[in-house]
C-alpha distance (Angstrom), angle and dihedral (degrees) to the residues before:
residue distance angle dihedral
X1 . . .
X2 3.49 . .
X3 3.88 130.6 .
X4 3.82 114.3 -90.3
X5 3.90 99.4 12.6
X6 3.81 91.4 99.9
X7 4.43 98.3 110.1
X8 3.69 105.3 8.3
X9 3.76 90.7 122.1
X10 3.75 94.9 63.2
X11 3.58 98.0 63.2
X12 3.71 91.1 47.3
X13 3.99 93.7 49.4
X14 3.88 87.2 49.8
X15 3.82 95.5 50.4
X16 3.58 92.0 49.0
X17 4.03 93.9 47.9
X18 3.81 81.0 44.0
X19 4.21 91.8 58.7
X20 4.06 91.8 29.1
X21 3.74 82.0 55.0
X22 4.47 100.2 52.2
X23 3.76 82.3 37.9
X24 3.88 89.4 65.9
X25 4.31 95.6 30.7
X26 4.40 73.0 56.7
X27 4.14 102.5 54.4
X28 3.69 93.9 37.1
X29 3.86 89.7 58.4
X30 3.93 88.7 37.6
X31 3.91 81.4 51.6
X32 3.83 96.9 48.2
X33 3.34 92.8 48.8
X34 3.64 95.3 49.5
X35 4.30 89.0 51.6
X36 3.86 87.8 51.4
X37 3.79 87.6 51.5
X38 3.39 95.9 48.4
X39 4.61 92.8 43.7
X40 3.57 79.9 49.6
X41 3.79 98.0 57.0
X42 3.92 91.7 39.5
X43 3.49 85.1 53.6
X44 4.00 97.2 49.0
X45 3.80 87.3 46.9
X46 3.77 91.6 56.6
X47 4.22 99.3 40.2
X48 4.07 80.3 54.2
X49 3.32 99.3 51.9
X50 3.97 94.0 43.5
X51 3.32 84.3 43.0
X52 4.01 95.8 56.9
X53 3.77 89.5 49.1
X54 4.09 105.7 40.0
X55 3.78 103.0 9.8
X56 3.81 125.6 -129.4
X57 3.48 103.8 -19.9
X58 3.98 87.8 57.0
X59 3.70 89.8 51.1
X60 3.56 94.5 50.8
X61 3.91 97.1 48.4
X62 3.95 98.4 46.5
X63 3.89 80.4 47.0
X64 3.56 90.1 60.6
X65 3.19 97.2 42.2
X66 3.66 97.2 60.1
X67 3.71 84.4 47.2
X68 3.98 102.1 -102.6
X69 3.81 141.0 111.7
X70 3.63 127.7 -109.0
X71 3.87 107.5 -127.3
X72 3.43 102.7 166.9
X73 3.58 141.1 17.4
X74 3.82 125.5 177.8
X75 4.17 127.9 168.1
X76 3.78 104.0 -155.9
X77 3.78 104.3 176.6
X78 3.88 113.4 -53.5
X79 3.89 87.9 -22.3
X80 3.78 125.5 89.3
X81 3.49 124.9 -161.7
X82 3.99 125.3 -159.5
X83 3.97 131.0 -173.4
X84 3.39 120.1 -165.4
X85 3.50 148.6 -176.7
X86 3.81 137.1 -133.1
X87 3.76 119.6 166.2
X88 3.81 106.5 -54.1
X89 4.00 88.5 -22.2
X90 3.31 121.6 91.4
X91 3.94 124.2 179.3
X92 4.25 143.3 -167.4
X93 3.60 127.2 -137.4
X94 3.82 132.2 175.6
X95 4.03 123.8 -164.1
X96 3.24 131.5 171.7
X97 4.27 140.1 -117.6
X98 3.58 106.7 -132.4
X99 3.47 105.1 163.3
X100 3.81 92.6 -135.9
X101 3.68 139.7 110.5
X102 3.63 130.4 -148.0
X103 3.82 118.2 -63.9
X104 4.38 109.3 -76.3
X105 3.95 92.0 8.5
X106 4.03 103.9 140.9
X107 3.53 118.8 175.1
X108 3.82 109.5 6.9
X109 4.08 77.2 -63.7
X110 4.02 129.7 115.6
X111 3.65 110.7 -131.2
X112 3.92 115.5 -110.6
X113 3.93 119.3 -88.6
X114 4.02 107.4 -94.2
X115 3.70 98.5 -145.2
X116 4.12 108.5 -151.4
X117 3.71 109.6 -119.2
């Protein structure tokens, strides 16, 4: 064996755990941030659809609930349009007033189940 081989694997192994080691501190953020993108959205899709059917105040609360802030709200026409916040994520969603419940709703009632026979 030759003079002043003896260790040189050590250094190696620790630089490589070193790397493997910011590699994996890098996706989990990547990953975080990718969750808190995709609460955010959830969130935005929610506030806009509460928002469509009760206005503001509904937009506000389901954001809440879904743990965001309500930035912006805007009624242009039969469309609303919510920004919100989550975090460091923020997202945009649109829904629309139609004035319409589901299909055989009468009377702020659903229909009865029809069982088949």
């Amino acid at each position: 064996m030759p003079i002043g081989d003896e260790g040189q694997a050590t250094p190696l192994v620790a630089m490589i755990v070193f790397v493997a080691g910011l590699v994996a501190l890098g996706l989990a953020r990547l990953g975080g941030d990718a969750v808190d993108q995709a609460r955010a959205s959830t969130a935005a899709d929610a506030a806009a659809l509460a928002g469509a059917a009760e206005g503001r105040t509904g937009a506000n609360q389901l954001a809440v609930r879904n743990g965001a802030e309500l930035v912006s709200f805007r009624q242009l026409g039969s469309d609303v349009i919510v920004v919100v916040r989550l975090g460091d994520a923020s997202a945009r969603a649109r829904a629309r007033v139609t004035g319409q419940g589901p299909p055989g709703r009468q009377e702020n009632n659903w229909p009865s189940p029809t069982l088949p026979p």
